[in-house]
N, C-alpha and C positions, 0 to 999 in steps of 0.2 A: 724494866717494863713499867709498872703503875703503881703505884702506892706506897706511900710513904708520911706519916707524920701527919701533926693538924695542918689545917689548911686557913689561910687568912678566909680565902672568898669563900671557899667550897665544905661545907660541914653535912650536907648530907648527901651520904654516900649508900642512898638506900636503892635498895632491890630495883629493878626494875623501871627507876628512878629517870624519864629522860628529858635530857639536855639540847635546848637547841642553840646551832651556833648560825649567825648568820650569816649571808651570805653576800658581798656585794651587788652581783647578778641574780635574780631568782629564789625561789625560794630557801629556808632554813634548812643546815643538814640538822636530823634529828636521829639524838645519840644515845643510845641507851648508855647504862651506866648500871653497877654490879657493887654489892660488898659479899662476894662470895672469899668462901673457904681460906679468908684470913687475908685475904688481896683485895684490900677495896678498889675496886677497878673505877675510876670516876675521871672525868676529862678534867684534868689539871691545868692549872693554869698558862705554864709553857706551853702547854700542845693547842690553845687558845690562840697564845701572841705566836706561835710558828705559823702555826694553820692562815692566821690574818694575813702574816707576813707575806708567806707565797700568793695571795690573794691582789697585793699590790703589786705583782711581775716583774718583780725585780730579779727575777729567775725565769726565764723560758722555758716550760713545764710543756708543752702541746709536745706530744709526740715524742718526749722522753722517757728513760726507762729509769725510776724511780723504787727505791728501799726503803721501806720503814721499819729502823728496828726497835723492837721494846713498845709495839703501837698501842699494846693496853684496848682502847676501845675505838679505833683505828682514826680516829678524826682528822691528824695532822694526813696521813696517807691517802683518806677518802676526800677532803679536798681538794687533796693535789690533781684525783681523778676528775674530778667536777670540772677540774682547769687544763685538761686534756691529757696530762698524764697517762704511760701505763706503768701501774704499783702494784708493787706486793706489799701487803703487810704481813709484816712475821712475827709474833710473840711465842711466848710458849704453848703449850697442849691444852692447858685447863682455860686459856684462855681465847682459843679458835671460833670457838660456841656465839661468845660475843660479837667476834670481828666480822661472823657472817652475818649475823643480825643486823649489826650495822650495815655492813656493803649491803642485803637485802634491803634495808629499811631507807637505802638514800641513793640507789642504782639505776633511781629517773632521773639520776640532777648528774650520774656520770656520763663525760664526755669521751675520756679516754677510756682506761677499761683496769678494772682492780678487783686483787685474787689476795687469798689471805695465806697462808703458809707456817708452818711451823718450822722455829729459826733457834739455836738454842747457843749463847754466846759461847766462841771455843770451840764448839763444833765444826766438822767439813762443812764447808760451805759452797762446795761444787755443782750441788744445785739452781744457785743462785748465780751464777757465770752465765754471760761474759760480764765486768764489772758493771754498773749501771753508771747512770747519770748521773743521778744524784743520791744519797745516802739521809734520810730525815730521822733525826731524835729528838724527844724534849722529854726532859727531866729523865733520863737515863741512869745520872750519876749520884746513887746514894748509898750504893753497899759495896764495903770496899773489898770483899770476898771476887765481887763483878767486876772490876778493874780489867783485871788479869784478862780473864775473855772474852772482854768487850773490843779491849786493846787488840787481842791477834783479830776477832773476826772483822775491826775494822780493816785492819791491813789485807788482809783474807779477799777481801769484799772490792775494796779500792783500787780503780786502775788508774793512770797519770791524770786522766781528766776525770776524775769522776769527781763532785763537789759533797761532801758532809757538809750539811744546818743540824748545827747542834743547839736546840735550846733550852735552858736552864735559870732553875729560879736559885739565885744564891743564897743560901740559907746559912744561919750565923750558931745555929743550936749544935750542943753537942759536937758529934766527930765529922758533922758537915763541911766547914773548912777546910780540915787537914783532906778529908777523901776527896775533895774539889782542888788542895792545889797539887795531891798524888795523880791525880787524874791528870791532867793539864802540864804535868810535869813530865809522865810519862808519854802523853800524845805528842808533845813538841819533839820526842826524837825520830820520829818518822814522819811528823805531818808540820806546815804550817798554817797558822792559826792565825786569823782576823776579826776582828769584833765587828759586827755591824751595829755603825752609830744608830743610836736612840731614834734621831729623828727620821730613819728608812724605813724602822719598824712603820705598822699600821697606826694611823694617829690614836684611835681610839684604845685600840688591844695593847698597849704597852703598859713598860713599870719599869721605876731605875732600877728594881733589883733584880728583873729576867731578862737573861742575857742569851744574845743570838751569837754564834761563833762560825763564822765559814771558814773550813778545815778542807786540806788539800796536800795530797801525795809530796814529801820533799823530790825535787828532781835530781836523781843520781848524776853525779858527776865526773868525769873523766872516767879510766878503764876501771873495770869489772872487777 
């Protein structure tokens, strides 16, 4: 979900703190932002260049059914609503409080229609059926305890078409590496994995070192 580490762009991670991101069409979503009870919840900078990225249509979002997992303070998910989408965002419990404040605070700018949810990785995920369209994360992949049931409730969540944007700032500290090429090592046995080149991202929201990855069901092959 959210928080993790200093941040190049983003150092204050105060209370109540909001953020606006803008918007091509219309006015700015405006994002509250949290450092509660140990999780500073603040819009990071992948959920920035993801959020821009669906903003250039290189995804047809009107009228599909869209997942956010790990949404933090829902921004990548509430765009997507703005762009006709219908989204769930799902984070954990302590952080629901947020995700309404947000959908309350930018629910004149949605087009489509976005609800917030409590999604806990590992977990059944039966509520969340039939698979969606699309799957959205950024900066998901930092704690390597998370792996494990990030991994089943992607497969969980996935149906042959449904498309995962995963994006991710690559980070070189500590045991960031290793838990980025476990990850990445692990997804490649059921999914395949494509980068979106730099220049599709948004011109301005991008960086060489946040990376966008469209991730797709392996298709089963001959009998069962």
């Amino acid at each position: 979900s959210c928080g993790a580490g200093p941040r190049r762009l983003r150092a204050a991670a105060m209370a109540g703190f909001v953020r606006e991101l803008e918007r091509r069409a219309g006015p700015a979503l405006r994002l509250e932002q949290r450092a509660a009870g140990g999780v500073g919840c603040v819009v990071w900078d992948a959920a920035l260049v993801l959020a821009k990225f669906l903003e250039t249509g290189a995804c047809p979002l009107a009228r599909r059914h869209v997942l956010e997992l790990g949404a933090g303070t829902g921004a990548v998910g509430i765009m997507a609503a703005t762009l006709g989408a219908n989204v769930t965002v799902t984070d954990l419990e302590e952080l629901q409080e947020l995700l309404m404040v947000n959908i309350e605070n930018n629910k004149h700018l949605v087009t489509g229609s976005v609800r917030a949810k409590v999604l806990k990785w590992g977990e059944d995920v039966t509520e969340f059926q039939p698979p969606p369209d699309y799957i959205l994360m950024a900066d998901c992949i930092y704690y390597e305890e998370s792996l494990e049931p990030l991994l089943k409730t992607l497969k969980d969540l996935t149906g042959p078409d449904t498309c995962v944007l995963c994006c991710y700032e690559q980070r070189t500290m500590g045991k960031n590496p290793e838990i980025e090429r476990k990850y990445f090592e692990l997804l490649q046995r059921d999914f395949e994995l494509e980068q979106i080149p730099l220049d599709r991202h948004d011109e301005e929201y991008r960086s060489e070192d946040i990376h966008i990855v469209s991730i797709h069901r392996k298709q089963k092959v001959g009998p069962q």
